[in-house]
C-alpha positions as CSV (number, residue, x, y, z in Angstrom):
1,X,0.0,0.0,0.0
2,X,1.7,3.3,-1.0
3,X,1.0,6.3,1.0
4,X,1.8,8.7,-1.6
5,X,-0.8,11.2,-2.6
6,X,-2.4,10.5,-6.0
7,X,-0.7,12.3,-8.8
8,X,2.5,13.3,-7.0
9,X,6.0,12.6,-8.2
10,X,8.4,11.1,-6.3
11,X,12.4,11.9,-7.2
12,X,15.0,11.1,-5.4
13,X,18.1,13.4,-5.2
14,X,21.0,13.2,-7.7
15,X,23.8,11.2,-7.1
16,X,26.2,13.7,-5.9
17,X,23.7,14.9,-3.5
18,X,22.9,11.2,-2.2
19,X,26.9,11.1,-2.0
20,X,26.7,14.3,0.4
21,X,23.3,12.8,2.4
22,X,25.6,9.9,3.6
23,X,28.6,11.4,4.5
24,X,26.2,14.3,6.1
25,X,24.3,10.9,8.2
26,X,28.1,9.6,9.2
27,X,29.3,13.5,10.2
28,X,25.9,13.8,12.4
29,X,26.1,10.5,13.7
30,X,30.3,10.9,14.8
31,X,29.5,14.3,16.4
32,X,26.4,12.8,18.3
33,X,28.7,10.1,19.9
34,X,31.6,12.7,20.6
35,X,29.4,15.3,22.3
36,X,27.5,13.0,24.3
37,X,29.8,12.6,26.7
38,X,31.0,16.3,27.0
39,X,27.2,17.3,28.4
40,X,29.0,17.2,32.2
41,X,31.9,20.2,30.6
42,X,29.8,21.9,28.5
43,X,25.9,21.0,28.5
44,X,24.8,24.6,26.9
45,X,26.8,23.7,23.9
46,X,26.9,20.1,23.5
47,X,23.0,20.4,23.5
48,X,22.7,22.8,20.8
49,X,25.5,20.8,18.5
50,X,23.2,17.7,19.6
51,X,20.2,19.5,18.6
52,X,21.9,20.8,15.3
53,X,23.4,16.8,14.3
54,X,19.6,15.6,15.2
55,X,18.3,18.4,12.8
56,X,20.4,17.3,10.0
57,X,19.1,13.4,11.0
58,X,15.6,14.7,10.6
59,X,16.0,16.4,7.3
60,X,18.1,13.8,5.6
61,X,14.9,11.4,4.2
62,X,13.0,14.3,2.8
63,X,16.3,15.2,1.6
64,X,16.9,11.8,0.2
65,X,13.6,12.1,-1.5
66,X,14.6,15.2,-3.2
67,X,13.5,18.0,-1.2
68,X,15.0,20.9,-1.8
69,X,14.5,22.8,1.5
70,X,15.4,19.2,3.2
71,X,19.3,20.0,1.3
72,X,19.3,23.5,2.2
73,X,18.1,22.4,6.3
74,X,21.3,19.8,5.4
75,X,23.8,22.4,4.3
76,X,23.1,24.8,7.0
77,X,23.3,21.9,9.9
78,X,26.5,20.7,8.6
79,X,28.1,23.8,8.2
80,X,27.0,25.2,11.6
81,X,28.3,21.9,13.0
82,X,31.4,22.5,11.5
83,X,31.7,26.0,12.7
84,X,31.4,24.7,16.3
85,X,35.4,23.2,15.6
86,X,36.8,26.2,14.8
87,X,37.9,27.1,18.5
88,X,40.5,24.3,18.1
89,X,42.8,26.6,16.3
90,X,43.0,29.2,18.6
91,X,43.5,28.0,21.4
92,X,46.6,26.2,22.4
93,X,47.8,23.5,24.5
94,X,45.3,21.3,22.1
95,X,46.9,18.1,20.5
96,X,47.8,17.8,17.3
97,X,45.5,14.9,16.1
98,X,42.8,16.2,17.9
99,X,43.5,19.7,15.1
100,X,43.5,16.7,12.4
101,X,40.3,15.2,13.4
102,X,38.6,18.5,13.6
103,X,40.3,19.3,9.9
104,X,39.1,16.5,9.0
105,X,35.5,17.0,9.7
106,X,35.3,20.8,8.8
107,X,36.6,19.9,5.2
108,X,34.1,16.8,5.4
109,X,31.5,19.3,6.0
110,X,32.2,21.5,3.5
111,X,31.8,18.6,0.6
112,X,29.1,18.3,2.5
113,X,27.8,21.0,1.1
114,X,29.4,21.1,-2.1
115,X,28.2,17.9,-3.4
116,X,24.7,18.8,-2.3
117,X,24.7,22.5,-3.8
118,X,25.4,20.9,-6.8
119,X,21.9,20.4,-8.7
120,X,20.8,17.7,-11.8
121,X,22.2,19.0,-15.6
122,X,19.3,20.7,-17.7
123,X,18.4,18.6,-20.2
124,X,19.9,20.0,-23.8
């Protein structure tokens, strides 16, 4: 039994942008499990990086479906997520893998976004 509406189209996202939706569900789903445990440090900002990763997990099947404001809910999650890194460059003492990993995911982010900016070819 389908619970689609009669007459709607269903299209899923192109493959580029599928390619971003999965890295986007392992990014939120890493930053869940590290900021869990930092809620007795921080608890004002590991909730709202909690609440951003389980906004992105929420958009993600309307995304996968094609939505665009799903992507653009996507985009803005990851890259806000990746903003909440940067402090690891400015302040010292911090170790260097720990500057790697956070690299890592702010350039992970940022393909993110890339690969699901980047929309299906016009026909010709």
């Amino acid at each position: 039994m389908s619970t689609d509406l009669p007459g709607a189209t269903t299209r899923r996202a192109p493959l580029p942008a599928r390619i971003g939706l999965v890295l986007a569900v392992v990014l939120a789903i890493l930053s869940i499990i590290t900021w869990v445990p930092q809620f007795s440090d921080g608890p004002v900002l590991a909730a709202v990086v909690l609440a951003v990763d389980l906004t992105t997990l929420v958009a993600l099947p309307f995304a996968w479906r094609g939505a665009l404001g799903a992507r653009v809910v996507v985009i803005v999650t990851r890259v806000l997520s990746a903003l909440t890194g940067l402090p690891v460059f400015f302040i010292p003492d911090i170790p260097a893998q720990a500057v790697m990993m956070v690299s890592a995911g702010i350039l992970l982010s940022l393909l993110v976004a890339v690969l699901l900016l980047i929309g299906p070819r016009p026909a010709r």
